[in-house]
N, C-alpha and C positions, 0 to 999 in steps of 0.2 A: 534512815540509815539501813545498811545492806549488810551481811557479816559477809564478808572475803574471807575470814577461816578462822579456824576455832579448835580447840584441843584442852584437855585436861591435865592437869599435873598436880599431884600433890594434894587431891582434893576438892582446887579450886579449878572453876572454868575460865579461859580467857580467848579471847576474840582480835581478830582485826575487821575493824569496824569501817564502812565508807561511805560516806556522799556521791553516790554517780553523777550528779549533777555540777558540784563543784569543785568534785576529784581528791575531795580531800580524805583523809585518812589517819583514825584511833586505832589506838592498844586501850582495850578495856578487859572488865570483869563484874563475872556476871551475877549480880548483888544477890540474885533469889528471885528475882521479879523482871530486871531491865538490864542490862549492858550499862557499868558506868565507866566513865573516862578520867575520873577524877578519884587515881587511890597512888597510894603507897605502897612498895613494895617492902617495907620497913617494916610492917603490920603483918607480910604474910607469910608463909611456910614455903613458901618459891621466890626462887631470883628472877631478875630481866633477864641474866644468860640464859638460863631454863625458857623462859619463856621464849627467847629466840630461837634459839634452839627447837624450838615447837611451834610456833607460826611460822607464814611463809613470809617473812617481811619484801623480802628481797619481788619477791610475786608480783606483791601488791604494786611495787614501784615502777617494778616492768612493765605492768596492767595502766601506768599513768596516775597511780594515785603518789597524794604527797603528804606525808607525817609532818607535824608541827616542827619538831627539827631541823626538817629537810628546808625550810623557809625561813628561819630563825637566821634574822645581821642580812636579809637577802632585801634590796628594795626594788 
């Protein structure tokens, strides 16, 4: 995995994460050690708006990457 971009807020660091290979593409945060993709924004001191607000989402999808979302009900 590749970081496409990355910014702090609040303390915490967070990421958009990519597969160049498969094109695919996370929102992670970054534990101390590793970028994970599996949190909660319940648990932290920042929103997903903040957090939008601060990655380049929009970038990444221009760039051909695609968030689990973006796929989700699509066959």
């Amino acid at each position: 995995m590749k970081v496409f971009d990355e910014g702090g807020i609040n303390g915490e660091k967070f990421a958009i994460i990519v597969n160049e290979t498969t094109k695919e593409a996370f929102e992670a945060i970054w534990n101390g050690q590793d970028w994970e993709t599996d949190f909660s924004y319940f648990t932290l001191k920042t929103t997903a708006g903040e957090v939008a607000e601060l990655l380049d989402f929009a970038g990444a999808r221009k760039a051909g990457y695609r968030f689990p979302e973006d796929v989700l009900g699509k066959s």
